[in-house]
C-alpha positions as CSV (number, residue, x, y, z in Angstrom):
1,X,-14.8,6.5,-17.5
2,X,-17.2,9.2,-16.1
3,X,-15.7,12.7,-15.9
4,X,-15.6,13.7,-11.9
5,X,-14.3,16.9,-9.8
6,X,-11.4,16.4,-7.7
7,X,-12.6,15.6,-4.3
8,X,-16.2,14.2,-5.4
9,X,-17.8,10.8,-4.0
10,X,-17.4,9.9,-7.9
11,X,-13.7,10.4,-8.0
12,X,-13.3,8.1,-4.9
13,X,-15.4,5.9,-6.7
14,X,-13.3,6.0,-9.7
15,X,-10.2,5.1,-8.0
16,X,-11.6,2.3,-6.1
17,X,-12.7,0.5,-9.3
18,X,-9.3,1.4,-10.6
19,X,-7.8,-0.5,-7.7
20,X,-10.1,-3.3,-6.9
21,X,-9.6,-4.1,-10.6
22,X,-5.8,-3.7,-10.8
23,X,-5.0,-5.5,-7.1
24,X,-7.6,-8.3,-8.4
25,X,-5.3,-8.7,-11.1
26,X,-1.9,-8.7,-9.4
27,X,-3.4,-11.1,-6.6
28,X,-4.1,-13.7,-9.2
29,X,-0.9,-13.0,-11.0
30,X,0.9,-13.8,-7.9
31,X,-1.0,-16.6,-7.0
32,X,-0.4,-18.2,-10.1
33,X,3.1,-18.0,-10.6
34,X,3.7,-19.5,-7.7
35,X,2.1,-22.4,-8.5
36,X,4.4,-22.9,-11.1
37,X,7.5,-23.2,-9.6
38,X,8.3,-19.7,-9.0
39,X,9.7,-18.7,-5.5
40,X,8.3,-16.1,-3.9
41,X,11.6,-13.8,-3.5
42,X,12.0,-14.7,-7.2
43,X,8.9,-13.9,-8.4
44,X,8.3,-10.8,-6.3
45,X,12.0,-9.5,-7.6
46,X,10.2,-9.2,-10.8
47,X,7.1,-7.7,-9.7
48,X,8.9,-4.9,-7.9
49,X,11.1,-4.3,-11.0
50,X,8.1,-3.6,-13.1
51,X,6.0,-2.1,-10.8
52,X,9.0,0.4,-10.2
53,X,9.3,1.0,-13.6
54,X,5.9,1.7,-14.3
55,X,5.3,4.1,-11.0
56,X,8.6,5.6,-12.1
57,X,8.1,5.4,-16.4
58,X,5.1,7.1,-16.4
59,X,5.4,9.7,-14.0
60,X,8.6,11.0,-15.8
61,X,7.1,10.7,-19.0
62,X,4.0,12.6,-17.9
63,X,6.1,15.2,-16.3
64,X,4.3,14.7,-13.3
65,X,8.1,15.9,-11.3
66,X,7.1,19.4,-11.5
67,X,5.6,19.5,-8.1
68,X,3.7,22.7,-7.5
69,X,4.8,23.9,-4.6
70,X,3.6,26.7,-1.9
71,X,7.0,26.8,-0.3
72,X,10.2,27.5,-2.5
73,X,13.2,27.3,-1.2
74,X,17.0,27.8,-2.2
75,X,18.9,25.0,-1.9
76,X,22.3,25.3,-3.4
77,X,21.7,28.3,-5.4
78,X,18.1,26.6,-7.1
79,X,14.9,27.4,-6.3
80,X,13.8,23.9,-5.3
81,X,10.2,23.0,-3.8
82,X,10.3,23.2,0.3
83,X,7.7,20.3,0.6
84,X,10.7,17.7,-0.8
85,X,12.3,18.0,2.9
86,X,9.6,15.7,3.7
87,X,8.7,13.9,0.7
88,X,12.1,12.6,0.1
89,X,12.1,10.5,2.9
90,X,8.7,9.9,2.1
91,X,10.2,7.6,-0.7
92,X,12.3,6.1,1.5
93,X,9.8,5.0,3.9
94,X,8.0,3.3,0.4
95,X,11.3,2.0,0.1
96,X,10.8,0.4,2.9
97,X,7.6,-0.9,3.3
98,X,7.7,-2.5,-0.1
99,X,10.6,-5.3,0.6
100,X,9.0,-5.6,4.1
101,X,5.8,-6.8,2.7
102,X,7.7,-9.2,0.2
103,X,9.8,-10.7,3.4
104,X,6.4,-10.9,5.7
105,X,5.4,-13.1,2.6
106,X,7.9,-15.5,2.4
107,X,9.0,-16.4,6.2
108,X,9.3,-19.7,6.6
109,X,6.6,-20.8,9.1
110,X,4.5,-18.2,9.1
111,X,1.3,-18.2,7.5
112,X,0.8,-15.5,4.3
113,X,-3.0,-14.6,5.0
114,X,-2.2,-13.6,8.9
115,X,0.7,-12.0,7.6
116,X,-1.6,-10.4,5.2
117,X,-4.4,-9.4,7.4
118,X,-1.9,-8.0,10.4
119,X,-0.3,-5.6,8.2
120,X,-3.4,-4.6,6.9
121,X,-4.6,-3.9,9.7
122,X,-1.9,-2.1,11.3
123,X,-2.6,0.6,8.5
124,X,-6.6,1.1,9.3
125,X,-4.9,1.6,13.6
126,X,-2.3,4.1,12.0
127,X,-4.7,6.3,10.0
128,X,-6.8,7.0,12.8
129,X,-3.8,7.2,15.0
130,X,-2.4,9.6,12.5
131,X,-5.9,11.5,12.6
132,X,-5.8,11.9,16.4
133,X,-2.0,13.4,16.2
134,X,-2.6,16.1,13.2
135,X,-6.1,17.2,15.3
136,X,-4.0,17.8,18.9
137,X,-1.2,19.7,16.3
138,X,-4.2,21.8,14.7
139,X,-3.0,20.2,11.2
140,X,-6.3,18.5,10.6
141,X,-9.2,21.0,10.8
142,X,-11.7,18.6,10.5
143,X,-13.2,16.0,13.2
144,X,-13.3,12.1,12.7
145,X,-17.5,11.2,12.5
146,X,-18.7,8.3,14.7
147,X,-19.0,6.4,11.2
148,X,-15.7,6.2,10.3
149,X,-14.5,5.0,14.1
150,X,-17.6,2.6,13.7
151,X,-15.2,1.3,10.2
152,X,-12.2,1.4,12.1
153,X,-13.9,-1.0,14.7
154,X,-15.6,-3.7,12.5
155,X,-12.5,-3.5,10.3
156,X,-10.2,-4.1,13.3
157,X,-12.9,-7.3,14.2
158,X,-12.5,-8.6,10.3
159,X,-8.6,-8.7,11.2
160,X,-9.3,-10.6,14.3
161,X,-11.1,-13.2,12.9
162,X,-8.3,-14.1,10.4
163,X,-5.7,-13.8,13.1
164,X,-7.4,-15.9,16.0
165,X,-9.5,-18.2,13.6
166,X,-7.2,-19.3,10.6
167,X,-6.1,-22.4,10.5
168,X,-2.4,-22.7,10.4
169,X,-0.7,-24.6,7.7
170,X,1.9,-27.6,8.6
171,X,4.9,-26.6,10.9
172,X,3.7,-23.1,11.4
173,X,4.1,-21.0,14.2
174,X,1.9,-18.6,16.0
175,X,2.8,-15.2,14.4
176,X,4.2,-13.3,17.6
177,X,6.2,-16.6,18.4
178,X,8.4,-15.9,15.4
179,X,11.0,-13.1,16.0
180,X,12.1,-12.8,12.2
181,X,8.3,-11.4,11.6
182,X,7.9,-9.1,14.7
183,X,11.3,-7.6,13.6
184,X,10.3,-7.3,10.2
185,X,6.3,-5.8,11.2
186,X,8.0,-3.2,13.0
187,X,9.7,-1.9,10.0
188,X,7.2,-2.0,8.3
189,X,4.6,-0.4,10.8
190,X,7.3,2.3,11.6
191,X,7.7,2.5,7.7
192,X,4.0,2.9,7.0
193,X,3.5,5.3,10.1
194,X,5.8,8.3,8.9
195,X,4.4,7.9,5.1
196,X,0.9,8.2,6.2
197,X,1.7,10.9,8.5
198,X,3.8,12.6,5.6
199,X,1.1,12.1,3.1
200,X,-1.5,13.8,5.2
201,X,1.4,16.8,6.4
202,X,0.7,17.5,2.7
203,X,-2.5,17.3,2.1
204,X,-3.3,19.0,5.0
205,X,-1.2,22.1,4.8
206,X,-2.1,23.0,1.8
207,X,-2.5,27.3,1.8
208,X,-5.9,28.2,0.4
209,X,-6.4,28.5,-3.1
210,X,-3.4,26.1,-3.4
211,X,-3.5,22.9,-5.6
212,X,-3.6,19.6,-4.1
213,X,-0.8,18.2,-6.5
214,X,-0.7,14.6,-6.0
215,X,0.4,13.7,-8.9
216,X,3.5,15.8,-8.3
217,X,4.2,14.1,-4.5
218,X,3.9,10.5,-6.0
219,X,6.5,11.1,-8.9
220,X,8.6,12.8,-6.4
221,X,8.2,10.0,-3.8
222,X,8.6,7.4,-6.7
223,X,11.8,8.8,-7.5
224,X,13.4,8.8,-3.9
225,X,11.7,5.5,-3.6
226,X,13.4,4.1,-6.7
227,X,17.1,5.5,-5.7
228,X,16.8,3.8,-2.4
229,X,15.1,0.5,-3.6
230,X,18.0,0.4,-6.7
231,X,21.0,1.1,-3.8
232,X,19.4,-2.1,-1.3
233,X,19.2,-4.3,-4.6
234,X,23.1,-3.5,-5.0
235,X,23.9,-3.9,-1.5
236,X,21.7,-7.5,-0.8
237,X,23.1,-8.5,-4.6
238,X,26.6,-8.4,-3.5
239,X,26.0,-8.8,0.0
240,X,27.5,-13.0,-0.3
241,X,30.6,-11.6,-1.4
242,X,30.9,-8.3,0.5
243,X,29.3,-9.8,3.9
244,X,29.2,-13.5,3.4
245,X,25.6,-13.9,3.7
246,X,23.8,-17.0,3.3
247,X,20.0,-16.5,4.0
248,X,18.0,-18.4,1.6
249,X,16.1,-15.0,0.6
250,X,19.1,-13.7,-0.4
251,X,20.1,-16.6,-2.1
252,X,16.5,-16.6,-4.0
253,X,17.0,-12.9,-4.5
254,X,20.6,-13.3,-6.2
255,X,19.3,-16.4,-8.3
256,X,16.5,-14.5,-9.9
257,X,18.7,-11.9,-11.3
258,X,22.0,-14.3,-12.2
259,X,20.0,-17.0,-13.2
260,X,16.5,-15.9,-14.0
261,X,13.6,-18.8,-15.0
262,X,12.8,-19.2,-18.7
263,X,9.8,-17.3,-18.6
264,X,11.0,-14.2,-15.8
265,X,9.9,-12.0,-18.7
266,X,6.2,-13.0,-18.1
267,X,6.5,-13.0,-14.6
268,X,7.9,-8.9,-15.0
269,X,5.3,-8.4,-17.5
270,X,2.4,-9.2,-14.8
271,X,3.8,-7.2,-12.0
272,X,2.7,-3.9,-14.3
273,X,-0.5,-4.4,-12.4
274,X,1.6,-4.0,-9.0
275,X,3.2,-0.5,-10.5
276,X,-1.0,0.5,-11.7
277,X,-1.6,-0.5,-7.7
278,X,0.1,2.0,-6.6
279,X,-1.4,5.2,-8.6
280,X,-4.3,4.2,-7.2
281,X,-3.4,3.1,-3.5
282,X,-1.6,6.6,-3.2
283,X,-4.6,8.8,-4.9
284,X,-6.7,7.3,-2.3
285,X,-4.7,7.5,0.7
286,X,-4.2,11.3,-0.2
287,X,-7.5,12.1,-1.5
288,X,-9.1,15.5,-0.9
289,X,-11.0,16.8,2.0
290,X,-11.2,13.5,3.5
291,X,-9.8,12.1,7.1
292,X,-6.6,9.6,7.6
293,X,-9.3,7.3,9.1
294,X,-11.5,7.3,6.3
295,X,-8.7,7.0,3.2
296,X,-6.9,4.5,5.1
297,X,-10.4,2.5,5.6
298,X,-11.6,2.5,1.8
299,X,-7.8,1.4,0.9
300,X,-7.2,-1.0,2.7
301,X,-10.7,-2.6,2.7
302,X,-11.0,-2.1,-1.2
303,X,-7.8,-4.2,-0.8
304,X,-8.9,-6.9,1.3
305,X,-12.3,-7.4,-0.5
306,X,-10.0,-7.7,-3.8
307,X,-7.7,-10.5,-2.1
308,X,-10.8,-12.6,-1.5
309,X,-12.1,-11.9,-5.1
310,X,-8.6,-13.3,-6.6
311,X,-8.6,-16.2,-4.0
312,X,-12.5,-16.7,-5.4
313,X,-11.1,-16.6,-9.0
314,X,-7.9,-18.3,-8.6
315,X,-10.0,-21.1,-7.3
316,X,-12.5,-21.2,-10.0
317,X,-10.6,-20.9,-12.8
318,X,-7.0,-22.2,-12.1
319,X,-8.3,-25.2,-9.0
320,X,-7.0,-22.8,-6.2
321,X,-8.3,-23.6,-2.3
322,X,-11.7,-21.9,-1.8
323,X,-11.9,-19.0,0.6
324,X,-12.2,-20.3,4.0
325,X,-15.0,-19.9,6.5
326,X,-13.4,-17.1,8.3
327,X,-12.8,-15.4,5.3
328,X,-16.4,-15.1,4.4
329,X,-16.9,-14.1,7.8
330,X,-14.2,-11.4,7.9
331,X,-15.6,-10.2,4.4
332,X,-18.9,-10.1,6.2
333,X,-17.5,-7.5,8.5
334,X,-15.7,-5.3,6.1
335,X,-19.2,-5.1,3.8
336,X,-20.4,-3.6,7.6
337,X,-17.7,-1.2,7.6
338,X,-17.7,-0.5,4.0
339,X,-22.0,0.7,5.1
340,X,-20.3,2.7,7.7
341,X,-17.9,4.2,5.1
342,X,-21.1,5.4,2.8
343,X,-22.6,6.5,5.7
344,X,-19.6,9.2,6.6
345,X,-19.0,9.8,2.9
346,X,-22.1,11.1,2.6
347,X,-21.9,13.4,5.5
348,X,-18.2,14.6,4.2
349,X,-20.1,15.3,0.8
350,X,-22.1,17.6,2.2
351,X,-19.6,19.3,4.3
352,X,-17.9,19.9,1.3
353,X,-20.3,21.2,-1.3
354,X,-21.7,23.8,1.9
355,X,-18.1,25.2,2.5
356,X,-17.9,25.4,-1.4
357,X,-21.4,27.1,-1.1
């Protein structure tokens, strides 16, 4: 890997290979398992493990706790960072959105790529949203360029296509028809809204002359993430006996630990990719001198365009189903807003090296 400053068009580069690689990976992994008798609660109960422990492994063992802060506090007689009054629930919010995305998945009746593409899309309309709010509060310093809205727009028409074009699968139902899916998209969407907002808090009030340490936020979100993410797996574990409850994704969720498939360790083994993911997904969403709009575009672009690639692969190599028309048509429109992308990265470049200058 090429050596890059912090902030350059080559780190972003870096870290989208890092994560068009890795999500590549994890969508064929899921894919796969799946199609060998692997639930999708079940499997994604292993994924989460690992991907927890990996977030959580390495960060600890890279020390990467020791955020550097601009804001100490005393909290209990210790000098503790100020910034973890809003990174702490930062975690939680992760917390959140992480079991949201595994229940959008596995609603009976409603189809995965919709799914899929809505909540993707909900993040590209919340990072400029979040971009409008930090420029009225004088957080944000910096103004959105007609490029990246010009993203924002072909990205939202991408979405579209999949939403209003997709064929649904047998006995499905129209996504807003289903009330289990709007409850769980506003979770998630509500979720999603106060991390981005809290990511960008960060990275935009940041003193002069002080690090950007991003490493130190994703350990410490990690962590809260991981307490709150262990407490739900206690509560839903126990919830038959505590609560009586009889959903059949709790049911799935209860089997997998109790009763685990023969090869679970395999299944926990590929969702190391899902824990690599997130380095990358979080580095991008917080990365230096750039808008909400625009790190919220590459991600969840980078992420789409890597769905289709492990749909394209799964097929080829393991007799998958083929991309559909209207995926190559939505892919169509995210290589348009990917041209816009360039187009504002290359003006944010040279904003950057003249205020250096």
């Amino acid at each position: 890997m090429w050596k890059t400053e912090e902030g350059s068009t080559g780190r972003l580069i870096q870290l989208c290979i890092g994560y068009f690689v890795f999500y590549v990976i994890t969508g064929v992994s899921v894919k796969y398992f799946l199609s060998t008798g692997f639930g999708d609660i079940e499997y994604n109960v292993y994924s989460t493990a690992a991907g927890t422990v990996t977030c959580l492994g390495y960060s600890i063992a890279k020390r990467w706790y020791r955020l550097q802060t601009s804001d100490p506090i005393l909290f209990l007689g210790i000098t503790v960072p100020g910034e973890l009054r809003y990174i702490i629930p930062s975690g939680v919010m992760t917390a959140v959105v992480i079991p949201t995305t595994t229940l959008m998945y596995s609603l009976k009746g409603v189809s995965v790529m919709v799914a899929m593409v809505i909540m993707r899309g909900a993040v590209i309309v919340i990072s400029r949203c979040v971009d409008a709010i930090q420029i009225k509060q004088g957080i944000l310093k910096k103004r959105v360029y007609l490029e990246e809205n010009m993203g924002v727009v072909f990205a939202i028409a991408a979405v579209c296509v999949t939403i209003f074009f997709s064929k649904n699968t047998e006995g499905a139902v129209p996504f807003y028809e289903s009330t289990p899916a709007m409850v769980i998209l506003a979770a998630y969407v509500t979720a999603y809204s106060f991390r981005i907002y809290i990511m960008n808090y960060y990275k935009n009030t940041r003193p002069p002359g002080t690090k950007l340490d991003n490493q130190g936020f994703f350990a410490t979100e990690q962590i809260s993430a991981s307490a709150t993410l262990v407490l739900a797996a206690i509560i839903i574990y126990n919830s038959p006996q505590w609560f009586g409850a009889t959903a059949p994704q709790i049911t799935q969720f209860v089997g997998a630990i109790a009763n685990p498939k023969d090869r679970w360790f395999l299944a926990f083994i590929s969702g190391t990719a899902f824990g690599v993911v997130a380095f990358f997904s979080v580095f991008i969403f917080m990365f230096k001198g750039r808008t909400a709009t625009f790190a919220g575009l590459v991600n969840r672009l980078t992420s789409l365009v890597a769905g289709t690639t492990a749909t394209l692969i799964f097929a080829v190599a393991l007799g998958g189903k083929y991309p559909a028309l209207q995926d190559w048509i939505s892919l169509g429109m995210i290589l348009i807003a990917v041209f816009f992308l360039t187009q504002a990265e290359k003006k944010r470049a040279a904003e950057l090296k003249a205020t250096k200058a």
